[in-house]
N, C-alpha and C positions, 0 to 999 in steps of 0.2 A: 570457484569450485562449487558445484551444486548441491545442493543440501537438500534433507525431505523436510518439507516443511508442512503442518497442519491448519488450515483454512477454516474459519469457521464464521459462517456465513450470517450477519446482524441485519440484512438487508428488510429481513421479514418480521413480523410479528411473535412466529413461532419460532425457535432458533434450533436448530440440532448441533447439541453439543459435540459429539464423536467428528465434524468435521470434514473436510475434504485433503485426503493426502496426496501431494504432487511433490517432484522434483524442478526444483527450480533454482536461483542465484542470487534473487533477493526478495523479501519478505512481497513486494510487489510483482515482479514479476508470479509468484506464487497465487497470489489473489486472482492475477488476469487470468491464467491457466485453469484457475480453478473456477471464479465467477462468470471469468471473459466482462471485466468491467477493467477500466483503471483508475487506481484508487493512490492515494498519498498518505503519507505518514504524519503527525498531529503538524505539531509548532503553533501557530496561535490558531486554533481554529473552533474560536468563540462562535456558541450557536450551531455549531456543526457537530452532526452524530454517526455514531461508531459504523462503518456501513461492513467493517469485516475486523477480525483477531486472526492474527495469523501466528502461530507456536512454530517456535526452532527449539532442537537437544544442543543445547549447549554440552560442555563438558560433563559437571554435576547435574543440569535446573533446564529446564525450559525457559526462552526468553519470548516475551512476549509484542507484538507489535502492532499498534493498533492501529488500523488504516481509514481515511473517510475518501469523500466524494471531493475532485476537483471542485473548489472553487469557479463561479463563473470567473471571476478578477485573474487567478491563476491562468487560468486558460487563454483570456484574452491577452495576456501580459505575453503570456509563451508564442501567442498567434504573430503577435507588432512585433516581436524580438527576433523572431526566426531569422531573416535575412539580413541582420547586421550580424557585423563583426566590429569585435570590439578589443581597442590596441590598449596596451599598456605603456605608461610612462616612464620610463627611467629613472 
């Protein structure tokens, strides 16, 4: 279900708070629509800096999601992996 979501772009020095508003289906896709970059959500990403904040209306709150830059590792990892398939064991 698509949700309006608030974009707020870390990429620069200068940041404008107010944002970019798009509809989209997850906090990334929203980033892409709105920067045209794509971006990932944290998990360890030591040394790595905020490159967007993207705001959803929850119920009560706004929920916040902080997104960075692919990894080179990530990328390459996604590149070798592409064309396998992988079985499960019983």
């Amino acid at each position: 279900m698509a949700k309006e979501f608030r974009v707020v772009d870390y990429r620069t020095e200068l940041v404008d708070l107010t944002g970019i508003t798009v509809i989209a289906e997850t906090p990334e896709q929203a980033a892409r629509l709105a920067l045209g970059e794509d971006l990932v959500r944290g998990g360890n990403q030591k040394g790595n800096v905020v490159r967007a904040k993207v705001y959803v209306q929850g119920n009560d709150a706004f929920t916040l999601v902080k997104l960075f830059a692919k990894s080179e590792t990530q990328s390459a990892k996604r590149t070798r992996n592409a064309g396998r398939i992988r079985l499960s064991r019983p």
